[in-house]
mmCIF file of the N, C-alpha and C atoms, coordinates in Angstrom:
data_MODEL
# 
_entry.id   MODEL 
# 
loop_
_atom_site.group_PDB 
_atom_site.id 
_atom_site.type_symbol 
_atom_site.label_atom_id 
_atom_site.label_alt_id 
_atom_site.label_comp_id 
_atom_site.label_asym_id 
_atom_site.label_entity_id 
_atom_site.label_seq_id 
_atom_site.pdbx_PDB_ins_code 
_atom_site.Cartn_x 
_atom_site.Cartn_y 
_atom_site.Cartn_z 
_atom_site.occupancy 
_atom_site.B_iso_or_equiv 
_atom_site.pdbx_formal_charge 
_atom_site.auth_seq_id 
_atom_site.auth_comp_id 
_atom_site.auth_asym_id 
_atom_site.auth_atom_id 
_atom_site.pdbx_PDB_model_num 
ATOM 1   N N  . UNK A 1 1  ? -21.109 22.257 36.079 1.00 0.00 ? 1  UNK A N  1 
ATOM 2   C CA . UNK A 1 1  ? -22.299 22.789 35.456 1.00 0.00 ? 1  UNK A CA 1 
ATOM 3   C C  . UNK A 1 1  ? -22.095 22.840 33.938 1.00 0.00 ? 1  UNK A C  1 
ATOM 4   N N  . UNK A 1 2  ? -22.696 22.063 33.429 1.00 0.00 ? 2  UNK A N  1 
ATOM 5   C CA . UNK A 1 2  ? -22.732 22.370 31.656 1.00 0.00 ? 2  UNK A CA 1 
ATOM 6   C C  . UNK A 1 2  ? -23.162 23.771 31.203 1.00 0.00 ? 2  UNK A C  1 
ATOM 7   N N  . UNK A 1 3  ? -22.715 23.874 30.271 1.00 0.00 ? 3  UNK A N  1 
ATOM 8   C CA . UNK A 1 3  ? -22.510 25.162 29.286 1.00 0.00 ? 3  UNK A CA 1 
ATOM 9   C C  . UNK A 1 3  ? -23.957 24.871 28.637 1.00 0.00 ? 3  UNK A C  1 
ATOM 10  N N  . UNK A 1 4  ? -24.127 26.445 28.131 1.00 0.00 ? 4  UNK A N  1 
ATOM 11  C CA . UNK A 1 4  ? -25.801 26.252 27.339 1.00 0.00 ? 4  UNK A CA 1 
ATOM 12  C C  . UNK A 1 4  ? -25.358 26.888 26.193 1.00 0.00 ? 4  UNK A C  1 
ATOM 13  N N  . UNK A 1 5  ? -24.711 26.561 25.989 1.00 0.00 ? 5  UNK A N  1 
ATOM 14  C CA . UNK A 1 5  ? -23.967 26.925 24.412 1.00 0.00 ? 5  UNK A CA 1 
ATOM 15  C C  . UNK A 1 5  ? -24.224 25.528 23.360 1.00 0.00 ? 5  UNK A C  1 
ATOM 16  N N  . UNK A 1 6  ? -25.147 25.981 22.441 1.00 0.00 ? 6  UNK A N  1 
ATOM 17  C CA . UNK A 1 6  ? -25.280 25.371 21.185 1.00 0.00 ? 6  UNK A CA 1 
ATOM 18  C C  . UNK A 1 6  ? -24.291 24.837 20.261 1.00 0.00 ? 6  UNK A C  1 
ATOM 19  N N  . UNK A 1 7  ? -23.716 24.070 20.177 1.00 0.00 ? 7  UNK A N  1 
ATOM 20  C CA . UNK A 1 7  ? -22.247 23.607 19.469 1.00 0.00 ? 7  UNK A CA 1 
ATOM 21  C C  . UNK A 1 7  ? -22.768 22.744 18.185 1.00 0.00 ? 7  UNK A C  1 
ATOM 22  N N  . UNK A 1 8  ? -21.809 22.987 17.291 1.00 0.00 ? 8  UNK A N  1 
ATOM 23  C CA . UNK A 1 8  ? -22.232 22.201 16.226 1.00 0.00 ? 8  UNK A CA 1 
ATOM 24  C C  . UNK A 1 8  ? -21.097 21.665 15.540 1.00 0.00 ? 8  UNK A C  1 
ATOM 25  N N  . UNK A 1 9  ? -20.963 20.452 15.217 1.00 0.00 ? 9  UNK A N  1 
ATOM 26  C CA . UNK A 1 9  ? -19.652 20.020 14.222 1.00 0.00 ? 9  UNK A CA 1 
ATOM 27  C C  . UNK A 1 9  ? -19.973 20.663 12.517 1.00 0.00 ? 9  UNK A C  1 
ATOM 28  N N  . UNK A 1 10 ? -18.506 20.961 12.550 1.00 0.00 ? 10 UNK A N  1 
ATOM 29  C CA . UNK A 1 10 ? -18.385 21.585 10.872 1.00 0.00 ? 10 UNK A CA 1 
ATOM 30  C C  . UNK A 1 10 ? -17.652 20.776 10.485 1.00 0.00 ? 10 UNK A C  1 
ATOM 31  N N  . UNK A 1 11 ? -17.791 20.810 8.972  1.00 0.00 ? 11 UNK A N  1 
ATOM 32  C CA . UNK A 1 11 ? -16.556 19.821 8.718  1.00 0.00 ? 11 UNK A CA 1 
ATOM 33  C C  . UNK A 1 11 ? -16.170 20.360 7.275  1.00 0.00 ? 11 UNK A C  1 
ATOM 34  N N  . UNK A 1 12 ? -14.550 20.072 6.764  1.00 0.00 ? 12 UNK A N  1 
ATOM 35  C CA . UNK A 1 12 ? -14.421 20.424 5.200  1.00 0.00 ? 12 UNK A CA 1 
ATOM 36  C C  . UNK A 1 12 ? -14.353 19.161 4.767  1.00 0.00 ? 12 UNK A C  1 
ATOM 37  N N  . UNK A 1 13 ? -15.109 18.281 4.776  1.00 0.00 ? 13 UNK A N  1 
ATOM 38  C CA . UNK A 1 13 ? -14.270 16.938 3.820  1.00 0.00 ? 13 UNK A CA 1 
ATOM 39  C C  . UNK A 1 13 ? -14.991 17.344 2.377  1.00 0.00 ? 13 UNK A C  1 
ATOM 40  N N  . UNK A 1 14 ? -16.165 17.999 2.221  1.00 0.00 ? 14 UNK A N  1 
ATOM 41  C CA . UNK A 1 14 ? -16.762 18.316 0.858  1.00 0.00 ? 14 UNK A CA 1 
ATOM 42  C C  . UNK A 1 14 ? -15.106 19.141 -0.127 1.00 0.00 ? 14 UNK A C  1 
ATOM 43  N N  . UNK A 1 15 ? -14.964 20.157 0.696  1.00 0.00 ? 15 UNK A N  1 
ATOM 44  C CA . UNK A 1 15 ? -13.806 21.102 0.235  1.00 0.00 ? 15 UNK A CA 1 
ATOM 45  C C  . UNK A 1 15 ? -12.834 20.175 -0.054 1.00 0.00 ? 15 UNK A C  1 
ATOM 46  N N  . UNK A 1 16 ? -12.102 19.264 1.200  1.00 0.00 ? 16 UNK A N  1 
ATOM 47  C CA . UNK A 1 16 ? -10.696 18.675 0.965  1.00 0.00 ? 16 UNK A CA 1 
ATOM 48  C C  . UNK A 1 16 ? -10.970 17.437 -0.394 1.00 0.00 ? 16 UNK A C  1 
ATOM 49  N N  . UNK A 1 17 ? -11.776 17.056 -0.310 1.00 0.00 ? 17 UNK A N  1 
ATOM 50  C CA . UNK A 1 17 ? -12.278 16.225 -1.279 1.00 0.00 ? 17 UNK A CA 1 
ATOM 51  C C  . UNK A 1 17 ? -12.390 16.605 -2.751 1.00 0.00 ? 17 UNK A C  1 
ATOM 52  N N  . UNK A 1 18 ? -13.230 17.090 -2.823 1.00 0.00 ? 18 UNK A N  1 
ATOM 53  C CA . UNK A 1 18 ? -13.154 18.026 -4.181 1.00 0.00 ? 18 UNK A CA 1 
ATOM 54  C C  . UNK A 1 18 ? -11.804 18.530 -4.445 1.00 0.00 ? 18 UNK A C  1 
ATOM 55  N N  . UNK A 1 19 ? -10.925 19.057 -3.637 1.00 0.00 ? 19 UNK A N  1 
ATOM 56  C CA . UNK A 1 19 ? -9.695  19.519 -4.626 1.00 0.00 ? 19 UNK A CA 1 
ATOM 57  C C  . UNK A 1 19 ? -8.804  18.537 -4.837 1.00 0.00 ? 19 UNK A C  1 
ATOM 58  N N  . UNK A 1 20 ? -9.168  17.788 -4.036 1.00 0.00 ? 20 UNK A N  1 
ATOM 59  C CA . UNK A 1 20 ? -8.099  16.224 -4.758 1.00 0.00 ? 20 UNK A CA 1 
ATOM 60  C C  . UNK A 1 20 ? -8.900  15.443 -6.129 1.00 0.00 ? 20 UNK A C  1 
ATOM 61  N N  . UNK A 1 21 ? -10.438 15.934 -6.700 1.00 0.00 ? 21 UNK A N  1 
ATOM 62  C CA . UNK A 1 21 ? -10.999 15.207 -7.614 1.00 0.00 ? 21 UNK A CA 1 
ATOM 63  C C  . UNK A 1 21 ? -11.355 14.324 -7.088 1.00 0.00 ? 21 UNK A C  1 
ATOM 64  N N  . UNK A 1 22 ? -11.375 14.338 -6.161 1.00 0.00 ? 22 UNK A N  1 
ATOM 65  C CA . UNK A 1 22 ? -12.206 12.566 -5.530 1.00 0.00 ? 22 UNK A CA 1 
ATOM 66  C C  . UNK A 1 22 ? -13.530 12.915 -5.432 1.00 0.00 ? 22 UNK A C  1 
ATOM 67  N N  . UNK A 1 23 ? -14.415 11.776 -5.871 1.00 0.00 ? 23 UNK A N  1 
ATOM 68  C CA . UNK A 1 23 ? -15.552 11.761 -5.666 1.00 0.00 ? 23 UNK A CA 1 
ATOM 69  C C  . UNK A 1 23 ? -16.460 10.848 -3.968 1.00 0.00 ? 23 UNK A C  1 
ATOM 70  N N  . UNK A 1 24 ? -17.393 10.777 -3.709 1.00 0.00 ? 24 UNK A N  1 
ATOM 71  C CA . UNK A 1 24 ? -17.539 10.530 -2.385 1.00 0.00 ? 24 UNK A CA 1 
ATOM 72  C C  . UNK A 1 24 ? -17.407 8.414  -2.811 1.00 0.00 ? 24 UNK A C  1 
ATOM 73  N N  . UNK A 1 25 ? -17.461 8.342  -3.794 1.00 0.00 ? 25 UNK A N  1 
ATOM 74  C CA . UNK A 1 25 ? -17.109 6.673  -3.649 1.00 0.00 ? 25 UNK A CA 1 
ATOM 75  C C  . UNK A 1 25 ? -15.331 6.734  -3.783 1.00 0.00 ? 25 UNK A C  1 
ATOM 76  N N  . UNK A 1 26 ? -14.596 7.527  -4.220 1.00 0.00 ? 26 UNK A N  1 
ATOM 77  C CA . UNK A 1 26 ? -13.064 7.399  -3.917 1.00 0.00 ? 26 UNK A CA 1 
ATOM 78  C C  . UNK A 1 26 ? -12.686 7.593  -2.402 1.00 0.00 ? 26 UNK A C  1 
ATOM 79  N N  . UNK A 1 27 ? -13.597 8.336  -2.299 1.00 0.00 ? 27 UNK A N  1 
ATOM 80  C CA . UNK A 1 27 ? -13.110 8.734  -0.589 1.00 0.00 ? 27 UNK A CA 1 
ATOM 81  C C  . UNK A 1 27 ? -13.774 7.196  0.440  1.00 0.00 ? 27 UNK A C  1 
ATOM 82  N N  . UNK A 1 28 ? -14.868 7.055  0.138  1.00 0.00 ? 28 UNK A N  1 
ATOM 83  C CA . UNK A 1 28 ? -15.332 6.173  0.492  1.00 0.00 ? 28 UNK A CA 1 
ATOM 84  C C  . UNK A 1 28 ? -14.540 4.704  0.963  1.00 0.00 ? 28 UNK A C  1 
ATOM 85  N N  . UNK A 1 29 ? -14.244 4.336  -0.404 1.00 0.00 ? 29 UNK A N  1 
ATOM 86  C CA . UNK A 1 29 ? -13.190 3.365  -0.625 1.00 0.00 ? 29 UNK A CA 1 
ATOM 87  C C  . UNK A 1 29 ? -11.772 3.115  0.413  1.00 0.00 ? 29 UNK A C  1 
ATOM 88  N N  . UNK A 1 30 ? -11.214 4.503  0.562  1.00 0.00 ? 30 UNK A N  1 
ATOM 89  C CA . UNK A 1 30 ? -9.793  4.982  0.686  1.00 0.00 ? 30 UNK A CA 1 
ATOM 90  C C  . UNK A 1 30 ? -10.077 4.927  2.081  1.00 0.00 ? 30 UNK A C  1 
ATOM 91  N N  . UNK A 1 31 ? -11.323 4.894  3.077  1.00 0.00 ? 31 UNK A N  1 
ATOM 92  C CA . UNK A 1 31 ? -11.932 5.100  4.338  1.00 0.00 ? 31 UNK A CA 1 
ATOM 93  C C  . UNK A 1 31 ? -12.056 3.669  4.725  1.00 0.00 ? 31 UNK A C  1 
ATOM 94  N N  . UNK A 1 32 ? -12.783 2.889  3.772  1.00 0.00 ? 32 UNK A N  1 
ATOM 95  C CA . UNK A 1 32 ? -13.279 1.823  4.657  1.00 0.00 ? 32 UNK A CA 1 
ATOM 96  C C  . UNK A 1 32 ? -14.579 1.644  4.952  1.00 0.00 ? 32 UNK A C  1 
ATOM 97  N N  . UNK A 1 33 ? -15.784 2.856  4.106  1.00 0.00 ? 33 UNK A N  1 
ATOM 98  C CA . UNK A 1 33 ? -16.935 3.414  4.606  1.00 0.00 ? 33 UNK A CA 1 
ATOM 99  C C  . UNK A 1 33 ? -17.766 3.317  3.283  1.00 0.00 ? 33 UNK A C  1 
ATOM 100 N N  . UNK A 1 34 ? -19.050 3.038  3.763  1.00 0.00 ? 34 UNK A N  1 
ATOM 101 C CA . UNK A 1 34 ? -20.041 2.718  2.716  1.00 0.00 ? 34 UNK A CA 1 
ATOM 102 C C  . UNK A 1 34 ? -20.039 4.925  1.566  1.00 0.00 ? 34 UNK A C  1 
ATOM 103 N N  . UNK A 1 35 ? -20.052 5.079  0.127  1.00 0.00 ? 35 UNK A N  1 
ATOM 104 C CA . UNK A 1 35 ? -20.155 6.102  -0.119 1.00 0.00 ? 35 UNK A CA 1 
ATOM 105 C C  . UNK A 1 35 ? -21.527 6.785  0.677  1.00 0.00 ? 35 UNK A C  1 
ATOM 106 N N  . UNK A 1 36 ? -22.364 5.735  0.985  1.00 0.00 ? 36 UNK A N  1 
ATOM 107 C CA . UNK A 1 36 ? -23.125 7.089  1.752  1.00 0.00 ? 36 UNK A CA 1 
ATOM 108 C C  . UNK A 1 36 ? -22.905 7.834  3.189  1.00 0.00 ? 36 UNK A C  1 
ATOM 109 N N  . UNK A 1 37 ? -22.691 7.295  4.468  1.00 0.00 ? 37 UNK A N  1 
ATOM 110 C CA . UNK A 1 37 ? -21.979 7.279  5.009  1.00 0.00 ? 37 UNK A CA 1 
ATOM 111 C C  . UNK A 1 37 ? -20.876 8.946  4.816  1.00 0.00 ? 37 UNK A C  1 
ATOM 112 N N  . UNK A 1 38 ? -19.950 8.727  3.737  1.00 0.00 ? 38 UNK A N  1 
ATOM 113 C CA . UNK A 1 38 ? -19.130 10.377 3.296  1.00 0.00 ? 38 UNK A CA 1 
ATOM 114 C C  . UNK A 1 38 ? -20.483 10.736 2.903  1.00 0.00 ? 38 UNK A C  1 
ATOM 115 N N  . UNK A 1 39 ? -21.332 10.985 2.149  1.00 0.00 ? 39 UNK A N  1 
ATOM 116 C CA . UNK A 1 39 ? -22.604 11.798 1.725  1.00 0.00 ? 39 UNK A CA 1 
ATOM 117 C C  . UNK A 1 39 ? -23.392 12.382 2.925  1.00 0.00 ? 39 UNK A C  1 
ATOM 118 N N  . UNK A 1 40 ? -23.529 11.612 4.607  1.00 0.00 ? 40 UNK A N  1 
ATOM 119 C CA . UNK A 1 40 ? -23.993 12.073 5.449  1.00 0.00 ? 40 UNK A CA 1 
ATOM 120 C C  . UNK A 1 40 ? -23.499 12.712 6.678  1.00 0.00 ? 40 UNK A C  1 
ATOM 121 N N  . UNK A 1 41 ? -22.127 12.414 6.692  1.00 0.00 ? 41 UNK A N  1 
ATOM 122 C CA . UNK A 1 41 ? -21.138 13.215 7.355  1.00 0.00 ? 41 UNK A CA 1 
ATOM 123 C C  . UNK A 1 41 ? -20.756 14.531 6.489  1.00 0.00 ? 41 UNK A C  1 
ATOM 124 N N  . UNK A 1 42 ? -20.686 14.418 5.163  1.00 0.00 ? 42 UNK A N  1 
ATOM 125 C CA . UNK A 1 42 ? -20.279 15.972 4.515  1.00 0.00 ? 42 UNK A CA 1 
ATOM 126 C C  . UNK A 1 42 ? -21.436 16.994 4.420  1.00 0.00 ? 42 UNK A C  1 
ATOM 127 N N  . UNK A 1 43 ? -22.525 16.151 4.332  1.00 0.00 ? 43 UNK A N  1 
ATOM 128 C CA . UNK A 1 43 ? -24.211 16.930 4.795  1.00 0.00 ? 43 UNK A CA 1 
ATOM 129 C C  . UNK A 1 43 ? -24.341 17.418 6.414  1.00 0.00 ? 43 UNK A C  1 
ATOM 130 N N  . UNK A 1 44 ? -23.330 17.050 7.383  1.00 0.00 ? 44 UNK A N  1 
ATOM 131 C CA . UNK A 1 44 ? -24.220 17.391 8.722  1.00 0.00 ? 44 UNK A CA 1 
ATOM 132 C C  . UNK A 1 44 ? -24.993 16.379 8.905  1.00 0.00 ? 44 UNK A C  1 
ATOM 133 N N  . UNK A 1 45 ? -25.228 15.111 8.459  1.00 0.00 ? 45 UNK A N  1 
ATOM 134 C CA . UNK A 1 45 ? -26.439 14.610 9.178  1.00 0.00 ? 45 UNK A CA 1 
ATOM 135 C C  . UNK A 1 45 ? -25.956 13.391 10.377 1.00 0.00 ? 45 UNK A C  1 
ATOM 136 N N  . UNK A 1 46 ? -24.803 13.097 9.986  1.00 0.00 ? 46 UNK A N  1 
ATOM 137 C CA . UNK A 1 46 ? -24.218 11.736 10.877 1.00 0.00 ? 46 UNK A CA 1 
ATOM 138 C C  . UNK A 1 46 ? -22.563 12.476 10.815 1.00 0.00 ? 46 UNK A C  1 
ATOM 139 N N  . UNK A 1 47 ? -22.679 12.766 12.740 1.00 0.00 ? 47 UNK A N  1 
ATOM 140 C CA . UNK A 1 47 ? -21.518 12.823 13.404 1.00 0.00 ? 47 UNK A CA 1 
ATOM 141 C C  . UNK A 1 47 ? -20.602 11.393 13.224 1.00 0.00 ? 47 UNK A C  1 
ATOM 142 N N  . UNK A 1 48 ? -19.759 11.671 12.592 1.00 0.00 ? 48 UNK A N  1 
ATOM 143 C CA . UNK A 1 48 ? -18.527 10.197 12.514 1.00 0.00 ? 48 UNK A CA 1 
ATOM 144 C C  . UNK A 1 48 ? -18.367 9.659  13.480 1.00 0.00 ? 48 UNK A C  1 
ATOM 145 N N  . UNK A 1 49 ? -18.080 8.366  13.840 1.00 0.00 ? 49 UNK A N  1 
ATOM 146 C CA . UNK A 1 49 ? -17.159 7.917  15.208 1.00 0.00 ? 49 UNK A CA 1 
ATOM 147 C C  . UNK A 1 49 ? -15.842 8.520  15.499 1.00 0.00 ? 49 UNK A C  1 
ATOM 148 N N  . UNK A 1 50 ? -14.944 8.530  16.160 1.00 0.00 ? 50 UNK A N  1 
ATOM 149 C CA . UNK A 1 50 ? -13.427 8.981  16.359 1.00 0.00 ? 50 UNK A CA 1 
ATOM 150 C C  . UNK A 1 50 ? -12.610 8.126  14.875 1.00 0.00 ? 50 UNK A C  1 
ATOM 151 N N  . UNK A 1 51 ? -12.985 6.906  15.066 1.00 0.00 ? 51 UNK A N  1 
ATOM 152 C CA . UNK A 1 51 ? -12.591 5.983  14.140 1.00 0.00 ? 51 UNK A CA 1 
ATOM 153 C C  . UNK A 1 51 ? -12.448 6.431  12.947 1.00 0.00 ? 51 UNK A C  1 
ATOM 154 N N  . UNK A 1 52 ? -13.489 6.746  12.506 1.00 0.00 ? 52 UNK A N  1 
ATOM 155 C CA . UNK A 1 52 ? -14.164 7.317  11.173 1.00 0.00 ? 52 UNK A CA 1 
ATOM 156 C C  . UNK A 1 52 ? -13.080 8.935  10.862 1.00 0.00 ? 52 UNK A C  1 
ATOM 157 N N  . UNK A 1 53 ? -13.498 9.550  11.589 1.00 0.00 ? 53 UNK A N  1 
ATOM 158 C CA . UNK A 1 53 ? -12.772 11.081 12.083 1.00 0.00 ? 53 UNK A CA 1 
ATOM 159 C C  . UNK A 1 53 ? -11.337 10.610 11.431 1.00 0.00 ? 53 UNK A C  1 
ATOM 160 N N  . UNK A 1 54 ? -10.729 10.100 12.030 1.00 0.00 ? 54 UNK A N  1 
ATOM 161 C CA . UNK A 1 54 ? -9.243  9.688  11.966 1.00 0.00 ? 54 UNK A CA 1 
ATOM 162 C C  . UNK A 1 54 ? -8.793  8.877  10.883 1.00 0.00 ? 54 UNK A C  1 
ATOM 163 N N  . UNK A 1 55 ? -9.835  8.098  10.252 1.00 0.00 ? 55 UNK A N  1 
ATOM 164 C CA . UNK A 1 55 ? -9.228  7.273  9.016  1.00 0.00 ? 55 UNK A CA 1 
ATOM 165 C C  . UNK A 1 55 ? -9.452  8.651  7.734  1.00 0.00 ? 55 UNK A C  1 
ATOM 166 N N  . UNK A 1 56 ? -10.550 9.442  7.748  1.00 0.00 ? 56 UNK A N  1 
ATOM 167 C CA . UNK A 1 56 ? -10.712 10.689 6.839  1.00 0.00 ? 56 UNK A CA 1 
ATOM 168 C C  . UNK A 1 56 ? -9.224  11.233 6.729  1.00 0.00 ? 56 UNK A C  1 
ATOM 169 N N  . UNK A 1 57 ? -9.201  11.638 7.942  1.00 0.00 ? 57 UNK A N  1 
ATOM 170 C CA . UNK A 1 57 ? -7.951  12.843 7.972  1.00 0.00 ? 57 UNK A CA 1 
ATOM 171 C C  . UNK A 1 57 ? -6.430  11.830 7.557  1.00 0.00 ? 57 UNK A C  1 
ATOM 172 N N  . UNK A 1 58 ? -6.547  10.688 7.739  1.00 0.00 ? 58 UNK A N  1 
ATOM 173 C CA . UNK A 1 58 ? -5.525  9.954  7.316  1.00 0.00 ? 58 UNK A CA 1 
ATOM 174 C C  . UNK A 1 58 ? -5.534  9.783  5.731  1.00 0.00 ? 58 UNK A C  1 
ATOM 175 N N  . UNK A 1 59 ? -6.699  9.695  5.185  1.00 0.00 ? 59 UNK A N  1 
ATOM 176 C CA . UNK A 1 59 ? -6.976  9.999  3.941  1.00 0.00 ? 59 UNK A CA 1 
ATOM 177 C C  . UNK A 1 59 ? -6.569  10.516 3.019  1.00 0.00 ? 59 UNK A C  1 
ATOM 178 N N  . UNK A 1 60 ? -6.719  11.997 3.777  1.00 0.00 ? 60 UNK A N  1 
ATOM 179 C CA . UNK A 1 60 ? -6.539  13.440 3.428  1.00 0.00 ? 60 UNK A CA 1 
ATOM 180 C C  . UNK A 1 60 ? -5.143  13.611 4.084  1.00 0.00 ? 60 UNK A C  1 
ATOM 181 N N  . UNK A 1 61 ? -3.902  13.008 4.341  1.00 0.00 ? 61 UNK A N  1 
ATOM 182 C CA . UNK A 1 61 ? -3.098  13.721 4.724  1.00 0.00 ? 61 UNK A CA 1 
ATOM 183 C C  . UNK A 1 61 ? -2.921  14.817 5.889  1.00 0.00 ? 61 UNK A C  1 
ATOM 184 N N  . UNK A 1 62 ? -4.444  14.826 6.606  1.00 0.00 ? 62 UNK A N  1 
ATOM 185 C CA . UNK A 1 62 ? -4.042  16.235 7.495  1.00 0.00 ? 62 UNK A CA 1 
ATOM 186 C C  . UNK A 1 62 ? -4.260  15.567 8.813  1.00 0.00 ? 62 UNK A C  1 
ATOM 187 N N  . UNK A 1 63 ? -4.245  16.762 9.699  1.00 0.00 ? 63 UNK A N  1 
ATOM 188 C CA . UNK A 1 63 ? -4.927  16.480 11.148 1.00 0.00 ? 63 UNK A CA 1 
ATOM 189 C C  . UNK A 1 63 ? -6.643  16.454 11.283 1.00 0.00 ? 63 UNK A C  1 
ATOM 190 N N  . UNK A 1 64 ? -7.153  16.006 12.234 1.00 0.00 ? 64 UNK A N  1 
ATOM 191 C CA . UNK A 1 64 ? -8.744  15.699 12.337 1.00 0.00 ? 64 UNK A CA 1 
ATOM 192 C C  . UNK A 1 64 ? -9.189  17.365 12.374 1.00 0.00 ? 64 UNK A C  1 
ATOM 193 N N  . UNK A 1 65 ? -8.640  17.953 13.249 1.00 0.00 ? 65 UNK A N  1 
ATOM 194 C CA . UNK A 1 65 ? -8.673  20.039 12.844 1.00 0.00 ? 65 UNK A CA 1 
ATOM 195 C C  . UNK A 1 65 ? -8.837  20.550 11.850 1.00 0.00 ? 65 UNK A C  1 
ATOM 196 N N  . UNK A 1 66 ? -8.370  19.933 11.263 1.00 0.00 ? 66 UNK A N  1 
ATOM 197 C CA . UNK A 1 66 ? -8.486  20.371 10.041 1.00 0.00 ? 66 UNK A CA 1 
ATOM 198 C C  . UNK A 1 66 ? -9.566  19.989 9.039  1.00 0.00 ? 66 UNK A C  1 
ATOM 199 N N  . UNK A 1 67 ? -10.369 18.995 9.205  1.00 0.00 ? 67 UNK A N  1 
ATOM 200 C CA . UNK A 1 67 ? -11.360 18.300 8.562  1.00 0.00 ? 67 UNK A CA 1 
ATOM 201 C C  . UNK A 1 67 ? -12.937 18.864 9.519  1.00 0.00 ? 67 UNK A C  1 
ATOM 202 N N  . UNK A 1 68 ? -12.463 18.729 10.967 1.00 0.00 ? 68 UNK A N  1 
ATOM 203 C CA . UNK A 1 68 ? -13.183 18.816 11.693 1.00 0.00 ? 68 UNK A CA 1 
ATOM 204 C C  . UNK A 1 68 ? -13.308 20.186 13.140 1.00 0.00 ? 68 UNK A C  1 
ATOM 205 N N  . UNK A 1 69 ? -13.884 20.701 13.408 1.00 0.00 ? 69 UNK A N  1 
ATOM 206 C CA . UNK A 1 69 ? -14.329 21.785 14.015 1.00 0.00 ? 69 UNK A CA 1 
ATOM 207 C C  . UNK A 1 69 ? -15.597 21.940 14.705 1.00 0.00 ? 69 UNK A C  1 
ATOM 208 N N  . UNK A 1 70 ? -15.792 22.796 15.595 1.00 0.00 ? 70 UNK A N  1 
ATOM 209 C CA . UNK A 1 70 ? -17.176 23.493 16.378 1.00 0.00 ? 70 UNK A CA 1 
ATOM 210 C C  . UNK A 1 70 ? -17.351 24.705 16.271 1.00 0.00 ? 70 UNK A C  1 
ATOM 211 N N  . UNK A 1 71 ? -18.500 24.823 16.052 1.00 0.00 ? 71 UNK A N  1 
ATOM 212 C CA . UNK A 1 71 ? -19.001 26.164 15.855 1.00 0.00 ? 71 UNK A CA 1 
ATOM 213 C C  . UNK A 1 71 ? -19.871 26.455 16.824 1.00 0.00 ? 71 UNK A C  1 
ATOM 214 N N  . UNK A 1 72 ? -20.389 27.925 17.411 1.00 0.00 ? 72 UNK A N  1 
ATOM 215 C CA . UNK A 1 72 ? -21.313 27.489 18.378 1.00 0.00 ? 72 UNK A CA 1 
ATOM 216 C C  . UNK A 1 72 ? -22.487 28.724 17.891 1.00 0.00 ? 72 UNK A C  1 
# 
């Protein structure tokens, strides 16, 4: 039976981004991903692929947990 719990992806790439000075075309670049693309994943509007998820956090040095989360 599915859950009726409202879930939502959060994400810090705005945060992890900014304190490295990168702008969303450095990150962009460093991804593999058009700059808009980071502009609509750091907005909430486009859930990443796994792909996507995992080249960020490779990016950024961290785990996908750390970039990425649910809230409900």
């Amino acid at each position: 039976m599915p859950i009726a719990v409202a879930e939502t992806l959060r994400n810090a790439i705005r945060a992890a981004r900014e304190a490295r000075g990168w702008t969303q075309a450095d990150l962009a670049e460093r991804v593999g991903v058009s700059r808009k693309t980071v502009n609509t994943v750091e907005n909430g509007v486009f859930v990443p692929s796994t792909v996507i998820a995992l080249k960020m956090a490779r990016a950024f040095d961290v785990a996908v947990e750390d970039l990425f989360s649910l809230e409900d």
